[in-house]
VOBA-1610 file (N, C-alpha, C; in pm, whole numbers, padded with zeros to 5 digits, always signed):
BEGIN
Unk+00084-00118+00000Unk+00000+00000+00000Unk+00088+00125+00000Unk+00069+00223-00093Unk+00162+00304-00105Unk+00085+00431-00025Unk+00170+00508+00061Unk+00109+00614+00108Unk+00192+00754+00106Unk+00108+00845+00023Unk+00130+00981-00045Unk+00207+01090+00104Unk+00316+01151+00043Unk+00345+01199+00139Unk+00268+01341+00153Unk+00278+01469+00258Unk+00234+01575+00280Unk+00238+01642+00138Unk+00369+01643+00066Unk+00444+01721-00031Unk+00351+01679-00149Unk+00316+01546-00202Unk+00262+01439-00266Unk+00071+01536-00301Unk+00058+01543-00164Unk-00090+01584-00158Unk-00075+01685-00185Unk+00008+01816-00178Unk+00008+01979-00205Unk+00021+01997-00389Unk+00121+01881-00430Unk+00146+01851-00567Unk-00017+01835-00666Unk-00093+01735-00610Unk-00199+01685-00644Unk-00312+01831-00633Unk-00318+01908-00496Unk-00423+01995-00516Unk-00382+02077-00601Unk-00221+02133-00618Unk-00231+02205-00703Unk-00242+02213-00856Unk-00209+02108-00881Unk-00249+02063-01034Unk-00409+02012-01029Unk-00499+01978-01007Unk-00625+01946-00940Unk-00722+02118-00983Unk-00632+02221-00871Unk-00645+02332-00909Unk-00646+02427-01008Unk-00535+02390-01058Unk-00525+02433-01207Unk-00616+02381-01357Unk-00658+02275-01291Unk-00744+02205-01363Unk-00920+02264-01373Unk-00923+02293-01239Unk-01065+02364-01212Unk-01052+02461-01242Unk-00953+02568-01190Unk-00985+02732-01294Unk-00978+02678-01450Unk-00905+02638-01496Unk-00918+02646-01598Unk-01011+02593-01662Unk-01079+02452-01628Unk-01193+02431-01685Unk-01288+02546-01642Unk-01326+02604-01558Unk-01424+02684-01447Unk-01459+02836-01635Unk-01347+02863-01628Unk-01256+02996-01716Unk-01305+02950-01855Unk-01317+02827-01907Unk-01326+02782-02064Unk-01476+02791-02043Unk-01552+02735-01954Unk-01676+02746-01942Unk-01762+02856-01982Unk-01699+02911-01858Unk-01754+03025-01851Unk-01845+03136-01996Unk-01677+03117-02052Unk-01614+03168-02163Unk-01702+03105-02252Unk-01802+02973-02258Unk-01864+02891-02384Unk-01825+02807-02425Unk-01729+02734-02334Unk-01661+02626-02391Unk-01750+02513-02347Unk-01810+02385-02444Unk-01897+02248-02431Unk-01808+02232-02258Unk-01872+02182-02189Unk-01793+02152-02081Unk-01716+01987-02098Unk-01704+01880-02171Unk-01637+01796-02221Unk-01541+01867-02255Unk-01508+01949-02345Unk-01433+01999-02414Unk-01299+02108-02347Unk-01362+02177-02273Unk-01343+02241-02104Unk-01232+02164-02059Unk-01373+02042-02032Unk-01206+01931-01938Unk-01097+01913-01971Unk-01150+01861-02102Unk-01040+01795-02161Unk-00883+01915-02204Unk-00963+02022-02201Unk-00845+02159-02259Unk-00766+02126-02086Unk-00844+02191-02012Unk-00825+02205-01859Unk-00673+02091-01842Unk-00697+01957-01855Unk-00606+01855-01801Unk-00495+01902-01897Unk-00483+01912-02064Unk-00380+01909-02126Unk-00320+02041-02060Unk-00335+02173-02042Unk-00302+02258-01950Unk-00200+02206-01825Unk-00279+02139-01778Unk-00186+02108-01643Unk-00067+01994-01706Unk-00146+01889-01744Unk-00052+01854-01809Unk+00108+01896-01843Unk+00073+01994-01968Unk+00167+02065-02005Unk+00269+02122-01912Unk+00196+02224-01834Unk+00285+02282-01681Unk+00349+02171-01646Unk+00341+02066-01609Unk+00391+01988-01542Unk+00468+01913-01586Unk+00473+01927-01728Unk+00579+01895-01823Unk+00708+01970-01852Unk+00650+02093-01834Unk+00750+02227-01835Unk+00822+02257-01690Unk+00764+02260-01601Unk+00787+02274-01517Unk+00814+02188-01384Unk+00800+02047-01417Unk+00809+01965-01296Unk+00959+01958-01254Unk+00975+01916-01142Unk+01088+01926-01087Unk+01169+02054-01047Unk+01057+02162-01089Unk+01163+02249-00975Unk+01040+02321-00925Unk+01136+02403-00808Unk+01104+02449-00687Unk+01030+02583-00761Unk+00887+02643-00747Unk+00842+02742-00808Unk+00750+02811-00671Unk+00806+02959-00624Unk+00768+03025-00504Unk+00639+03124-00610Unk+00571+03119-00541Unk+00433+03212-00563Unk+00413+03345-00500Unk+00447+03467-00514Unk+00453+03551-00404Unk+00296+03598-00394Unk+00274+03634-00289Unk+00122+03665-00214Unk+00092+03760-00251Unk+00197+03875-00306Unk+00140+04014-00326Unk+00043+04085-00207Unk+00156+04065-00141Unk+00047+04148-00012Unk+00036+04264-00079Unk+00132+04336-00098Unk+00170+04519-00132Unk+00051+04541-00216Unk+00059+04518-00326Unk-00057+04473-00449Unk-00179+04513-00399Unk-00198+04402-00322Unk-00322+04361-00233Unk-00377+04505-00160Unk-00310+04511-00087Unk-00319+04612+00005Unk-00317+04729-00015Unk-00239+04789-00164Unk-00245+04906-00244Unk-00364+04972-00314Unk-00433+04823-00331Unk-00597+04830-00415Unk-00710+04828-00301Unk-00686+04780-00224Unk-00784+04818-00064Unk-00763+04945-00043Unk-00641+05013-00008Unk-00650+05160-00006Unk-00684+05279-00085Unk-00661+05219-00231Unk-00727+05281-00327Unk-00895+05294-00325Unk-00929+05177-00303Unk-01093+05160-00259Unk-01149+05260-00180Unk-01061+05242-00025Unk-01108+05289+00059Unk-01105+05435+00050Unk-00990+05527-00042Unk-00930+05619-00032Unk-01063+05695-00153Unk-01130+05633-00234Unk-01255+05653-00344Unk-01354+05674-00306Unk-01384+05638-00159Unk-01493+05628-00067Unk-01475+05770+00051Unk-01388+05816+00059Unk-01325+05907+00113Unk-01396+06061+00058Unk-01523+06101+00127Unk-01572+06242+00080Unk-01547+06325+00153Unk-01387+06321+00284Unk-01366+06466+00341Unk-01395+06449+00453Unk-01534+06421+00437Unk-01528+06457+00634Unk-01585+06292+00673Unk-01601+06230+00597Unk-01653+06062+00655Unk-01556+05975+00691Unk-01434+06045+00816Unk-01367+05969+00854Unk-01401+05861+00938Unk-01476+05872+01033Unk-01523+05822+01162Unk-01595+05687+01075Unk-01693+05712+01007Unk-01767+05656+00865Unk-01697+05509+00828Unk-01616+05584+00745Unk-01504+05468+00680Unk-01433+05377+00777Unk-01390+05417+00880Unk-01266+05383+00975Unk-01371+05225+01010Unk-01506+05260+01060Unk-01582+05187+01115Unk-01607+05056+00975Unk-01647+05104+00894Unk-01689+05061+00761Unk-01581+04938+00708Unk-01408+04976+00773Unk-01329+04867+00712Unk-01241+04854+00859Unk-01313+04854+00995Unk-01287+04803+01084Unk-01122+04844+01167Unk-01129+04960+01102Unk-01013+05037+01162Unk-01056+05147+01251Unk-00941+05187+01352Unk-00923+05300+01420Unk-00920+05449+01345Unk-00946+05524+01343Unk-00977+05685+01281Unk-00863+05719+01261Unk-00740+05674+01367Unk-00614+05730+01341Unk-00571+05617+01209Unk-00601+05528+01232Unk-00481+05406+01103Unk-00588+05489+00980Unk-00676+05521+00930Unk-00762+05549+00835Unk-00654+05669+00799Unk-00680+05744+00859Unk-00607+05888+00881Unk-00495+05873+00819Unk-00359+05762+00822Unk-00251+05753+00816Unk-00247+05667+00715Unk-00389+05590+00672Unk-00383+05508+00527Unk-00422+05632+00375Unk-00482+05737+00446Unk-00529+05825+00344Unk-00400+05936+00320Unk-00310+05937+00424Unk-00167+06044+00424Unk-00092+05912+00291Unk-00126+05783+00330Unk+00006+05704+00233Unk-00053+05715+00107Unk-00219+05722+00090Unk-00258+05694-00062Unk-00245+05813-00104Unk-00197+05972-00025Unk-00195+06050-00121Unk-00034+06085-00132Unk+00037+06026-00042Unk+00172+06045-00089Unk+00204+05953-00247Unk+00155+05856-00231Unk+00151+05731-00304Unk+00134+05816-00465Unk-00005+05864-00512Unk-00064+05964-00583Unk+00094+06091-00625Unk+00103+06130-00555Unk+00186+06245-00552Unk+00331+06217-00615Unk+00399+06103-00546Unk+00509+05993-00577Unk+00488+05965-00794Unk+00341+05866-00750Unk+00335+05843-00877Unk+00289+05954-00994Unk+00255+06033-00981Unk+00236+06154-01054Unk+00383+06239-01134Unk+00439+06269-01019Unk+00615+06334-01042Unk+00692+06216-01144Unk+00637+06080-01090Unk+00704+05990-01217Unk+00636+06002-01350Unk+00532+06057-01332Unk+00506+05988-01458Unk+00490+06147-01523Unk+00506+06235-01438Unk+00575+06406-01523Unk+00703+06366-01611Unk+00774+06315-01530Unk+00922+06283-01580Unk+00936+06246-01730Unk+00868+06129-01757Unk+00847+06024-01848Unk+00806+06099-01983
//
């Protein structure tokens, strides 16, 4: 009886995974869902042809992440609805305060670059 190690099972969801967006994505898109699958597996397939055997890190993109939440929050921002917002995305008035000083330095930063250009 052969038994899959931890590493074994992370291998499997993630190709598994790749299999479901991508069928999920062809669907969507109008693809026969037979047809879907079958694209979906040669996909992973492929990756795993190209790519098996080495070590491939995924970064989380917190920054990213967290750049487009403040942008959100910073769109929602009419001046005086601090108290408002702070409550709204479960922050203190001061961190709000000090997320709306970074999105407009942020703004300001990226602006002068792109004068330059």
């Amino acid at each position: 009886m052969h038994r899959s190690s931890p590493m074994e099972s992370v291998r499997n969801d993630f190709v598994t995974c790749i299999i479901d967006h991508a069928e999920n994505a062809m669907r969507c898109a109008g693809v026969e869902p037979k047809k879907a699958k079958s694209i979906a597996i040669g996909i992973a397939d492929k990756l795993v042809e190209v790519f098996g055997g080495q070590n491939i890190t995924f970064p989380k993109e917190h920054k990213r992440k967290q750049a487009q939440k403040e942008a959100m929050i910073f769109s929602q921002f009419t001046g005086t609805n601090y108290r408002a917002l702070a409550v709204t995305h479960n922050m203190t008035e001061r961190g709000l305060r000090k997320l709306l000083i970074r999105v407009r330095s942020r703004i300001a930063r990226d602006s002068k670059t792109e004068s330059k250009q």
